[in-house]
Rosetta silent file (secondary structure, phi, psi, omega in degrees, C-alpha in Angstrom):
SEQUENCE: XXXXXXXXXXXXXXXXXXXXXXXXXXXXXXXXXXXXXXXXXXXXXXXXXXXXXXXXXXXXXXXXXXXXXXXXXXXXXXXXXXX
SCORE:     score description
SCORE:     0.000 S_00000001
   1 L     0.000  130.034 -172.492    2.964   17.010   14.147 S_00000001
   2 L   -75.308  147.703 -175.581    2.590   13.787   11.908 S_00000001
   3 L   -67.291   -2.524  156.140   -0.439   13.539    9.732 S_00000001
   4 L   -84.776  -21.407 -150.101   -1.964   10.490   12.303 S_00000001
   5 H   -72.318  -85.796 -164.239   -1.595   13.501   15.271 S_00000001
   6 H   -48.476  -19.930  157.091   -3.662   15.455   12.966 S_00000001
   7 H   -82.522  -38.188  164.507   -6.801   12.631   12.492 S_00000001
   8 H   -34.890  -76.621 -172.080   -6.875   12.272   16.044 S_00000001
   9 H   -60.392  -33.946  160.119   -7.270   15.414   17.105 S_00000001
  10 H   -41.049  -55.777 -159.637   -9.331   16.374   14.177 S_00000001
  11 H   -63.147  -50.083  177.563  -11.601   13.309   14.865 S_00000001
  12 H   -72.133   -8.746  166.801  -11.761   14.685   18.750 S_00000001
  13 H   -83.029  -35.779  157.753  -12.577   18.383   18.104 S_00000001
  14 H   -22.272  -77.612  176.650  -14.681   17.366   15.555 S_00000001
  15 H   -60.113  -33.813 -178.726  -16.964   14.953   17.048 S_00000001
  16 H   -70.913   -7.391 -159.659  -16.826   17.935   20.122 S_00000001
  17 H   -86.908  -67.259 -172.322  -17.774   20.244   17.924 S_00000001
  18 H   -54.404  -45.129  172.812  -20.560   18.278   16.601 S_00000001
  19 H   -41.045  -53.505 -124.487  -21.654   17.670   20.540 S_00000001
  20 H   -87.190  -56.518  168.842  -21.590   21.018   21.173 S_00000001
  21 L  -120.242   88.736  166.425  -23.586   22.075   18.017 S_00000001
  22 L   -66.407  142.520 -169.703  -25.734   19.473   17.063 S_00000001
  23 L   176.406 -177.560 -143.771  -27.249   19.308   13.458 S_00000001
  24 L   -92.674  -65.757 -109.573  -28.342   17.448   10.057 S_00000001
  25 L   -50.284  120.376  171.857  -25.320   17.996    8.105 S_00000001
  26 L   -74.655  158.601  178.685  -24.911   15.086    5.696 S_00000001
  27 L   122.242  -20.224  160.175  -21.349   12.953    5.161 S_00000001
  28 L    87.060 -127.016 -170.150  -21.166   11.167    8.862 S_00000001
  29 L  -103.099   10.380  165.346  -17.833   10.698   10.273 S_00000001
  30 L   -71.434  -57.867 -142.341  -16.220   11.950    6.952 S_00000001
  31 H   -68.727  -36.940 -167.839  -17.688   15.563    7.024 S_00000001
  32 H   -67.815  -40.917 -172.505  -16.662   15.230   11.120 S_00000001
  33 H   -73.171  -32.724  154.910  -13.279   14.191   10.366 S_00000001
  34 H   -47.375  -69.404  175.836  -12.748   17.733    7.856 S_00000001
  35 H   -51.210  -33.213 -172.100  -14.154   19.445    9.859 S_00000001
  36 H  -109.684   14.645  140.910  -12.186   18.982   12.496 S_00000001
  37 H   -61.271  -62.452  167.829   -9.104   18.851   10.662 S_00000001
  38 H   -64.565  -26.674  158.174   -9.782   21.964    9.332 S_00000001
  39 H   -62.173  -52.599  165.987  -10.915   23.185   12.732 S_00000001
  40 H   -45.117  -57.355 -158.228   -6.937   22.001   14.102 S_00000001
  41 H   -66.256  -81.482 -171.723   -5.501   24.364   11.149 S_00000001
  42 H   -42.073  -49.503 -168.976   -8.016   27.734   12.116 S_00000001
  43 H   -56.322  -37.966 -178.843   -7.833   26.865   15.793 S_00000001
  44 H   -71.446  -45.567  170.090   -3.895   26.664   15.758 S_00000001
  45 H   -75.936  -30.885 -174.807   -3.308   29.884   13.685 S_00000001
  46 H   -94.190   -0.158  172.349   -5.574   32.199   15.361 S_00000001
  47 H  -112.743   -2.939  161.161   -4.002   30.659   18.768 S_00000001
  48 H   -89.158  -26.598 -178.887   -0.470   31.360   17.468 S_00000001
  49 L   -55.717  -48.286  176.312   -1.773   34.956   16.182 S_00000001
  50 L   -90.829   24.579 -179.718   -3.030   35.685   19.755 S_00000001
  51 L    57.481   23.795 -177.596    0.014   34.502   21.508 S_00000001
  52 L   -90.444  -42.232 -175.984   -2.166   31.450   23.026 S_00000001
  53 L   126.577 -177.138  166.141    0.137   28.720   21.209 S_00000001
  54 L  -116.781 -170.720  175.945   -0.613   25.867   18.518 S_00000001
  55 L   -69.308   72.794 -172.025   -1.776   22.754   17.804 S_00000001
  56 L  -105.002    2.497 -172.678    1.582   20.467   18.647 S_00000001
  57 L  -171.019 -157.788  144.425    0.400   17.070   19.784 S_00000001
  58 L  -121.977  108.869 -150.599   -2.155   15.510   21.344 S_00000001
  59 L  -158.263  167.495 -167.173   -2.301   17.065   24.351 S_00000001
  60 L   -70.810  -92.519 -155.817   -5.319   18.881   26.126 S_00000001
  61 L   -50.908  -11.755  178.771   -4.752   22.676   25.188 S_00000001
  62 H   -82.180  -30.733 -175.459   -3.953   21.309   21.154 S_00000001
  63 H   -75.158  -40.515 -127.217   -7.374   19.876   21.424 S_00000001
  64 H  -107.225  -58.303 -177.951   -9.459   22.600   23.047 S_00000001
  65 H   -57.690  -73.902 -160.788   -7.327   25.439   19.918 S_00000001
  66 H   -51.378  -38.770  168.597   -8.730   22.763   17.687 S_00000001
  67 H   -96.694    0.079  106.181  -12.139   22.404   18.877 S_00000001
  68 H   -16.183  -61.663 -179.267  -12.422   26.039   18.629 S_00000001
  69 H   -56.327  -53.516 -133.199  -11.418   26.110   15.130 S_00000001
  70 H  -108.345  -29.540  147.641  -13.837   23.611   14.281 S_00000001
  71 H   -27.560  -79.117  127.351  -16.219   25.605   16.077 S_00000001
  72 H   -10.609  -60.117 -178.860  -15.904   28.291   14.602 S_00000001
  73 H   -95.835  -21.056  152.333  -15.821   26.673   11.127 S_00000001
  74 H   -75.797  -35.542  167.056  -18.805   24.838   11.689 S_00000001
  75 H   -59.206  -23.632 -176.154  -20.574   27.919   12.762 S_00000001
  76 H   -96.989  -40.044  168.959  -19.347   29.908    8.942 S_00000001
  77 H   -40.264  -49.917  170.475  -20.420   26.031    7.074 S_00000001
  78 H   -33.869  -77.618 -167.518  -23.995   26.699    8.685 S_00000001
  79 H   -60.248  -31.342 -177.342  -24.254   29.979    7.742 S_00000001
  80 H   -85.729  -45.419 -178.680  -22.869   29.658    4.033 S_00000001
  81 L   -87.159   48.873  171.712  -25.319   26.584    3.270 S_00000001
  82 L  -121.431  -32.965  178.645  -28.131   28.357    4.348 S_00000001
  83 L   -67.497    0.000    0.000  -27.459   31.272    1.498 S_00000001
């Protein structure tokens, strides 16, 4: 998957992520775009780990392992700036 694949999908698990679990976090549509970049990457390995599949396109089920991930990784950001 080409490295525009991966700002898409980032930008949409991201921003779902942010829906889903709303909050303050400063950086805008940057910190949304990481996040949910980094959300594709967890969501894709822990759905190839479990035999679910990866993150290969933009396609429904790459978005949904991605907006997991970025679930997920917004839920451990929370928790780490709060320490």
């Amino acid at each position: 998957m080409g490295i525009l694949s991966w700002i898409v999908v980032g930008l949409i698990a991201g921003y779902l992520a942010k829906l889903v679990l709303p909050g303050r976090e400063r950086g805008g549509i940057l910190t949304t775009l990481l996040l949910g970049i980094v959300g594709g990457v967890v969501g894709g390995y822990i759905g190839s780990f479990l035999g679910l599949g990866t993150v290969t396109g933009i396609n429904l089920w790459s978005i949904l392992l991605a907006f997991g991930g970025a679930v997920l990784v917004l839920v451990v950001y929370r928790a780490l700036k709060k320490r």
